[in-house]
C-alpha positions as CSV (number, residue, x, y, z in Angstrom):
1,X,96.9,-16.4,67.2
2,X,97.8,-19.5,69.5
3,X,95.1,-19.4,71.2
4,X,92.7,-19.3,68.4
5,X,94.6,-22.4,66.8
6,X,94.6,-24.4,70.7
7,X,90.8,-23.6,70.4
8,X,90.1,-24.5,66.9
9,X,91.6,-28.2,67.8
10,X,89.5,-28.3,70.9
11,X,86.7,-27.5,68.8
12,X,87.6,-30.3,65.6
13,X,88.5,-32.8,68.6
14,X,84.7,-32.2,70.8
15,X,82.9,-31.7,67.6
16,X,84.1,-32.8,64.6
17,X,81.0,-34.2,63.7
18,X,78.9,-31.7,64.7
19,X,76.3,-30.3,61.9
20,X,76.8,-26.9,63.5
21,X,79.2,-25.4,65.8
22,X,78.4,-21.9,67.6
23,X,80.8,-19.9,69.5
24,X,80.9,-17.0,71.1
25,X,82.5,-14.2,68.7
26,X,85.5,-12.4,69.9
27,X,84.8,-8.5,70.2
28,X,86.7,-7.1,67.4
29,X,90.0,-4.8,67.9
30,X,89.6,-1.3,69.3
31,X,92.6,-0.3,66.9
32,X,92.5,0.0,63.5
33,X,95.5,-1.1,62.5
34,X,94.5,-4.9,64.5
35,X,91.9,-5.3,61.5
36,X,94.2,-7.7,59.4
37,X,95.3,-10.0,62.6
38,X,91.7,-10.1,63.8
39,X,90.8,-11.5,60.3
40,X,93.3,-14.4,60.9
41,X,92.2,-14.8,64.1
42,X,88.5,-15.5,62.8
43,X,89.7,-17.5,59.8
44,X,92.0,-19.8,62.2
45,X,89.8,-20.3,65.0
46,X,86.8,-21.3,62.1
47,X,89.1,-23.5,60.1
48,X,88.7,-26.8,59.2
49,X,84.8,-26.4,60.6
50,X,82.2,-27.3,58.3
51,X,79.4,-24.7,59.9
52,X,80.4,-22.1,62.2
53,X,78.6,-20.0,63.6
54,X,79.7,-16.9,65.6
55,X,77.2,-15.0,68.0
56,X,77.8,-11.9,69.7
57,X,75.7,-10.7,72.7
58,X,75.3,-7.6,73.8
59,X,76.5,-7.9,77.3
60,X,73.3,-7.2,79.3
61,X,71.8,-10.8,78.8
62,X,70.2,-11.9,82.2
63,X,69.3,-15.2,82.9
64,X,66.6,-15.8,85.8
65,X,65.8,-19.3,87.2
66,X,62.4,-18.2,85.7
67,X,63.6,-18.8,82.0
């Protein structure tokens, strides 16, 4: 959780006035029981952002000099 709150306040402090705000989103927990804490997670690390957005890849991506 502290690093989701240190990164939240990097966030509000780069781009506080940012119209959008996209980060990468964390892979969610291989446990079940994780589920409630990875909800806090998400909810403190977007907090206090006015548009988040969250975008997951699929871990394949390639980029070329070409692109």
């Amino acid at each position: 959780m502290h690093t989701a709150l240190r990164l939240n306040q990097h966030i509000r402090d780069r781009s506080g006035e940012a119209q959008l705000v996209i980060v990468n989103f964390p892979a969610p927990p291989t446990r079940l029981s994780a589920e409630e804490n990875y909800m806090d997670y998400l909810d403190a690390l977007s907090e206090g952002i006015n548009r988040c957005l969250m975008v997951r890849g699929t871990g394949r991506e390639v980029i070329t000099v070409y692109s």
